[in-house]
C-alpha positions as CSV (number, residue, x, y, z in Angstrom):
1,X,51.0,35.5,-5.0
2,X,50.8,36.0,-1.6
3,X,51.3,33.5,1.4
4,X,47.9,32.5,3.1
5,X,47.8,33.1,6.8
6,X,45.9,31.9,9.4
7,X,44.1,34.9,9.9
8,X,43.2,34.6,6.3
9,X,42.4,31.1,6.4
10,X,40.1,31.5,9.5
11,X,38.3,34.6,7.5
12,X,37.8,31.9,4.7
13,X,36.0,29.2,6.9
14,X,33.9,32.1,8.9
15,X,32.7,33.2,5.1
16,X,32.3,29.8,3.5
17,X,30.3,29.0,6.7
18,X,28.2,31.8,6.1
19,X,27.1,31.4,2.5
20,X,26.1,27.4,3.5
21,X,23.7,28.8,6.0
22,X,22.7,31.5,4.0
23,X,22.1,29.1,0.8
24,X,20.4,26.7,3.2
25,X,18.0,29.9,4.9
26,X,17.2,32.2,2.5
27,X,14.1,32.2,0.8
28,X,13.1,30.0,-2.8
29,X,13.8,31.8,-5.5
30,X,10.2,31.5,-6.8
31,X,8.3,32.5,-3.7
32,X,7.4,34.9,-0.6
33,X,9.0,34.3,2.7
34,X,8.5,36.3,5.7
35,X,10.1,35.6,9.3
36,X,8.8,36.4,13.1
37,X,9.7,35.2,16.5
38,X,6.4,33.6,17.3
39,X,5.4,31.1,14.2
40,X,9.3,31.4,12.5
41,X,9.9,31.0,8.7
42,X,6.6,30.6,6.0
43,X,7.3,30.0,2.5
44,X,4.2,31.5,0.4
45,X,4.2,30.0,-3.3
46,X,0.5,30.8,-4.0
47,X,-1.0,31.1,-7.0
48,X,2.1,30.6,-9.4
49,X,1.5,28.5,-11.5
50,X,4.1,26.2,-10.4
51,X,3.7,22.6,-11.9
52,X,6.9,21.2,-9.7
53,X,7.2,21.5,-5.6
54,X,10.4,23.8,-5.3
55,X,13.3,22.2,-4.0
56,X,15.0,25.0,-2.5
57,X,12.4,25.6,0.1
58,X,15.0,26.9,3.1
59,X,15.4,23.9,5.9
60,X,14.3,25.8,8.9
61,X,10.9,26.7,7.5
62,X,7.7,26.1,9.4
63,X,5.1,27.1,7.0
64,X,4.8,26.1,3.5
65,X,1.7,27.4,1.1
66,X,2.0,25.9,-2.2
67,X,-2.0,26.3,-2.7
68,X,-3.5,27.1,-6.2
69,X,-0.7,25.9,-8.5
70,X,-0.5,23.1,-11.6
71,X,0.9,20.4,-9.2
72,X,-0.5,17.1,-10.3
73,X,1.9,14.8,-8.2
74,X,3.5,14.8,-5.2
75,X,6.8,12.6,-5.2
76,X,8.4,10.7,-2.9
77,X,10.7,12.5,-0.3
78,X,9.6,15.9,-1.7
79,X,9.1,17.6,1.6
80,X,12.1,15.7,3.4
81,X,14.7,18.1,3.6
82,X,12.1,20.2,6.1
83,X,12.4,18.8,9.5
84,X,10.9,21.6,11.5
85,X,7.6,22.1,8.9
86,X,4.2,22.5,11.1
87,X,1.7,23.2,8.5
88,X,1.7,22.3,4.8
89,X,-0.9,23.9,2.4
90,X,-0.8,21.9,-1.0
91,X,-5.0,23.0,-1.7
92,X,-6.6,23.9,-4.9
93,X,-4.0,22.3,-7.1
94,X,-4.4,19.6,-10.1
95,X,-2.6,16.4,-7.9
96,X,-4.0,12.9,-8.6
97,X,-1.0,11.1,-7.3
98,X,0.6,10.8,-4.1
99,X,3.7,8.7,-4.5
100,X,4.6,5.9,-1.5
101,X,6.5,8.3,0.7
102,X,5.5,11.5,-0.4
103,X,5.5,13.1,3.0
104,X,8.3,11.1,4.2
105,X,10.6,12.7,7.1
106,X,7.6,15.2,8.1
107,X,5.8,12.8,10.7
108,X,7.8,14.3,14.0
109,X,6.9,17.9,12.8
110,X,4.1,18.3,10.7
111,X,0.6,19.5,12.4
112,X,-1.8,20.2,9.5
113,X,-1.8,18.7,6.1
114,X,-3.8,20.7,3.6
115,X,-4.4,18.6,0.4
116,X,-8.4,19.7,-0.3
117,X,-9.7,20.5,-3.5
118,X,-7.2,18.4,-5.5
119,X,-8.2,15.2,-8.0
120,X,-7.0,12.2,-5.7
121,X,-9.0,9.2,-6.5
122,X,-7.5,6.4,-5.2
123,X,-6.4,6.5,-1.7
124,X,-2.7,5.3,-0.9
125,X,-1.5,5.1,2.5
126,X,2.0,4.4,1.6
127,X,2.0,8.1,0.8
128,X,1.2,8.7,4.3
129,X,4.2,6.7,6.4
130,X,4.4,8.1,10.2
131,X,2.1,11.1,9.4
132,X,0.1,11.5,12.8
133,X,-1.4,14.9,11.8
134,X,-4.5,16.8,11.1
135,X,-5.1,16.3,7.4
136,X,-7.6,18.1,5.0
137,X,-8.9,15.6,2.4
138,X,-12.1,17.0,1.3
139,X,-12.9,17.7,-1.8
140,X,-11.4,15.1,-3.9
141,X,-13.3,12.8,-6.2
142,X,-12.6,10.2,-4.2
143,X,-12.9,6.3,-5.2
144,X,-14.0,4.2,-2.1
145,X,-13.6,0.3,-2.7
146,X,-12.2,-2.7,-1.0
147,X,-8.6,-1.4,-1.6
148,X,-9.6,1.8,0.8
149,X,-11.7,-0.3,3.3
150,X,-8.6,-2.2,3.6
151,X,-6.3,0.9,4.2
152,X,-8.1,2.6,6.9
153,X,-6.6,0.6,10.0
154,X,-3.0,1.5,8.4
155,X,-3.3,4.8,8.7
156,X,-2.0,7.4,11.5
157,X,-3.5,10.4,10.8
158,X,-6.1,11.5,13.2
159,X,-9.5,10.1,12.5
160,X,-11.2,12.8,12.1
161,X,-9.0,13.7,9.3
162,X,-10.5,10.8,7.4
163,X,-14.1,12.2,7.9
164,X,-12.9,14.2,4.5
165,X,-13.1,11.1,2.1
166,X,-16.7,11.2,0.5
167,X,-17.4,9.0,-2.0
168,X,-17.8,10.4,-5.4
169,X,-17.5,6.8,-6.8
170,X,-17.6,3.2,-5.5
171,X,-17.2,-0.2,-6.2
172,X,-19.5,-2.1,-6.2
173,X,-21.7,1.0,-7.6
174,X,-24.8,-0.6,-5.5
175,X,-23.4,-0.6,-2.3
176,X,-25.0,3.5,-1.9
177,X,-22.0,4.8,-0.5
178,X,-21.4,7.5,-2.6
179,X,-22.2,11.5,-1.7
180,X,-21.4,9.3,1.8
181,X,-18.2,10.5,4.2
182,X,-16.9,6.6,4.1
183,X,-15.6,7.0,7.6
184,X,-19.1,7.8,8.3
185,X,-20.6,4.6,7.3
186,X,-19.1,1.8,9.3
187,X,-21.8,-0.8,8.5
188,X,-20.8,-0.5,4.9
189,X,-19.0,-2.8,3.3
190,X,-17.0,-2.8,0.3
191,X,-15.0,-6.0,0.4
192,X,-18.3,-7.8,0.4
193,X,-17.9,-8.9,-4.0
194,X,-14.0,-10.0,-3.1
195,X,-15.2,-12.0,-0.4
196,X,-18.2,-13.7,-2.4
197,X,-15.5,-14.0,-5.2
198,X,-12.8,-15.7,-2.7
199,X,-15.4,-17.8,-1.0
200,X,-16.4,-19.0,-4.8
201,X,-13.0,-19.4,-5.5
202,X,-12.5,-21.3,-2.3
203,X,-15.4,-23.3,-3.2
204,X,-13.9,-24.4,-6.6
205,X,-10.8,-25.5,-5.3
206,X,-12.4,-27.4,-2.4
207,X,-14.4,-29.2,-5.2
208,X,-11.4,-29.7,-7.3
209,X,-9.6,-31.5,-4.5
210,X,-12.9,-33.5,-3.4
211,X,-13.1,-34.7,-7.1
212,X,-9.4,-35.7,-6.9
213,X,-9.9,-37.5,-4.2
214,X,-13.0,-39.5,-5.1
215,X,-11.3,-40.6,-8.2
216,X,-8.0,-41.9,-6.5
217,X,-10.7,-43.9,-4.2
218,X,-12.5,-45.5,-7.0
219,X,-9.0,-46.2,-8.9
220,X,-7.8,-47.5,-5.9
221,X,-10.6,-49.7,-5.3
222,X,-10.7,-50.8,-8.4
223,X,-7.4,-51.6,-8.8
224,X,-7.7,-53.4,-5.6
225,X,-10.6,-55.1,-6.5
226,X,-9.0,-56.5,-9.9
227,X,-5.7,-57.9,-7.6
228,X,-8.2,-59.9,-5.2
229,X,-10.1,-61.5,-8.2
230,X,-6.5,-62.3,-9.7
231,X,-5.7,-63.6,-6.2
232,X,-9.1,-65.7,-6.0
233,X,-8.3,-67.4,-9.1
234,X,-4.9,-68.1,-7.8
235,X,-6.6,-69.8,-4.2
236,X,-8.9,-72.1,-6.7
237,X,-5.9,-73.5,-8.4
238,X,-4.4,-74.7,-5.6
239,X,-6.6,-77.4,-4.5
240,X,-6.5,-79.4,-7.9
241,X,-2.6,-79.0,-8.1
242,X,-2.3,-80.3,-5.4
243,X,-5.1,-83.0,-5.8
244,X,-2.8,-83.8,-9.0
245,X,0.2,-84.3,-7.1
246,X,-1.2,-86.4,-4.6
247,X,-2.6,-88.7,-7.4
248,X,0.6,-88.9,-9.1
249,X,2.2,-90.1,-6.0
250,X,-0.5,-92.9,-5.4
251,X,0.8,-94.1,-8.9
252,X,4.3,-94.3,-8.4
253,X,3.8,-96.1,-5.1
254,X,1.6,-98.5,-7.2
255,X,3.7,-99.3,-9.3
């Protein structure tokens, strides 16, 4: 029941401020961190079992190694609260998905990106928004099709990252890309069956209008045609009206 004085008050702030940065730097709860001048903060989570990325993963950490867990996705913003993270090791886990924005807030920090011996198939660039980093991507029974031909030029990761993508599977299956690094195979081309499909497709249409516009031509001729032979008929009627009404006149002059 004491009065509160500044002293006190000052004492309050100087702890409260204390247990933020402590909750906000000390280590998960679930892992092994360690600390040194030269490389600063890594967060090991090897080899947990963990089947969700931690969330309290301290801000000012540099190294994360979440290799040989039960991940199978990676959501969006999962890494963002990191904004000094160098080197992410997410290898030798069960992911087949990487959500659009997935490594979102990393791409002024991040140096290596570990993601090998995973189960990505399909190959998403939006998961990969402002990345400019060394990636790992081997080792993934990756799917290479028009969708991924498509994707390459969108990407910022450093080529030779994308030397990792060989094809396990392909469409079209005849194409022989696949035991192939697709980076590798430029004169490959996978679009080549939507193209032949749009240039069908372009085809029918073009055909569609052609016949659309043959037909209005023949309607409209014969339409046309009909109104001149009405008009015709009209022309030859004139004459012996009007060779009528010259005769009736001659009559009532007569008479």
């Amino acid at each position: 029941g004491g009065t509160v004085t500044p002293k006190d008050f000052c004492s309050f702030l100087v702890l409260m401020t204390f247990c933020f940065h402590h909750a906000a730097t000390s280590c998960s709860k679930s892992c092994y961190c360690s600390e040194s001048e030269s490389s600063g903060k890594t967060v090991r989570c090897s080899n947990l079992q963990l089947t969700k990325i931690p969330q309290d993963i301290p801000n000012d950490t540099r190294r994360v190694y979440l290799d040989f867990n039960l991940f199978t996705t990676v959501p969006a913003n999962a890494f963002a609260g990191l904004p000094y993270l160098v080197e992410l090791d997410l290898s030798h886990n069960e992911i087949s998905q990487l959500e659009p924005g997935a490594f979102r807030g990393l791409g002024t920090s991040l140096q290596l990106l570990d993601i090998s011996s995973n189960k990505l198939v399909n190959f998403n660039p939006e998961a990969f928004e402002g990345l400019r980093s060394r990636a790992n991507l081997t080792n993934n029974p990756w799917h290479c099709d028009c969708n991924l031909q498509m994707a390459m030029p969108h990407v910022d990761l450093e080529p030779t990252s994308l030397t990792g993508i060989v094809c396990q599977t392909s469409d079209p299956k005849e194409i022989g890309v696949q035991g192939l690094a697709f980076l590798l195979a430029p004169d490959i081309d996978l679009c080549v069956v939507m193209k032949r499909t749009t240039d069908v497709a372009m085809l029918v249409v073009m055909f569609g209008w052609f016949t659309m516009v043959i037909s209005y031509l023949v309607y409209y001729v014969r339409a046309n045609q009909e109104d001149a032979r009405r008009h015709l008929e009209y022309l030859k009627s004139l004459p012996s009206i009007q060779g009528k009404s010259e005769e009736s006149s001659t009559i009532s002059t007569v008479v």
